[in-house]
C-alpha positions in Angstrom: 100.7 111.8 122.7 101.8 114.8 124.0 100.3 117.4 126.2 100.7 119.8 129.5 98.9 120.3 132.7 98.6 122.9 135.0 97.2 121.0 137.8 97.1 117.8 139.7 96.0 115.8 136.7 95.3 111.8 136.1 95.5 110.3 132.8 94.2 106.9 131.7 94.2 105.2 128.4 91.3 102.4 128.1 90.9 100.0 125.0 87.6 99.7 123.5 86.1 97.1 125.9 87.4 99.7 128.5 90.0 97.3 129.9 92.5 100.4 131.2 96.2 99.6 129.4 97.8 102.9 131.2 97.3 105.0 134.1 99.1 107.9 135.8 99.1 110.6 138.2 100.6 114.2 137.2 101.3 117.1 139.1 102.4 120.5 136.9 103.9 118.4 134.3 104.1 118.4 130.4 104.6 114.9 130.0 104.8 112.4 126.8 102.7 109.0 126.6 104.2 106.7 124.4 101.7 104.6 122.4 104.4 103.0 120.1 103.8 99.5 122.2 99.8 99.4 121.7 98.8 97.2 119.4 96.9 98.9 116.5 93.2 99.8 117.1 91.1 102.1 119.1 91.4 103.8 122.5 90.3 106.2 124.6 92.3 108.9 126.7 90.7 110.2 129.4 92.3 113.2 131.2 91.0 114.6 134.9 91.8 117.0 137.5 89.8 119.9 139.3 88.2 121.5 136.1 86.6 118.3 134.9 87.3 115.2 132.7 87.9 115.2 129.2 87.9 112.0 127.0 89.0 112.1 123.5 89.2 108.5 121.3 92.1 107.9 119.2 93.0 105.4 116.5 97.0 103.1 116.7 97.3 102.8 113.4 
């Protein structure tokens, strides 16, 4: 998963009974989350800094 922010930024993934696998703090970065270790099934990314949250699901196939 790849993507860049602007701002002070944090990131969590969750699994589907919301138990959070990964969790960081960014600050201007374009950063990379590798999701090759996750077992397969689904998740949720949730992404929040000043402008709001965003939470998009995704599928480790």
């Amino acid at each position: 998963m790849k993507n860049g922010f602007n701002t002070h930024s944090n990131i969590s993934i969750t699994d589907v009974l919301g138990k959070e696998i990964y969790q960081l703090n960014a600050v201007n970065a374009e950063l990379e989350i590798d999701i090759s270790k996750l077992m397969n099934g689904i998740y949720f990314v949730k992404l929040s800094d000043e402008n709001g949250v965003f939470t998009q699901k995704f599928i480790k196939e």
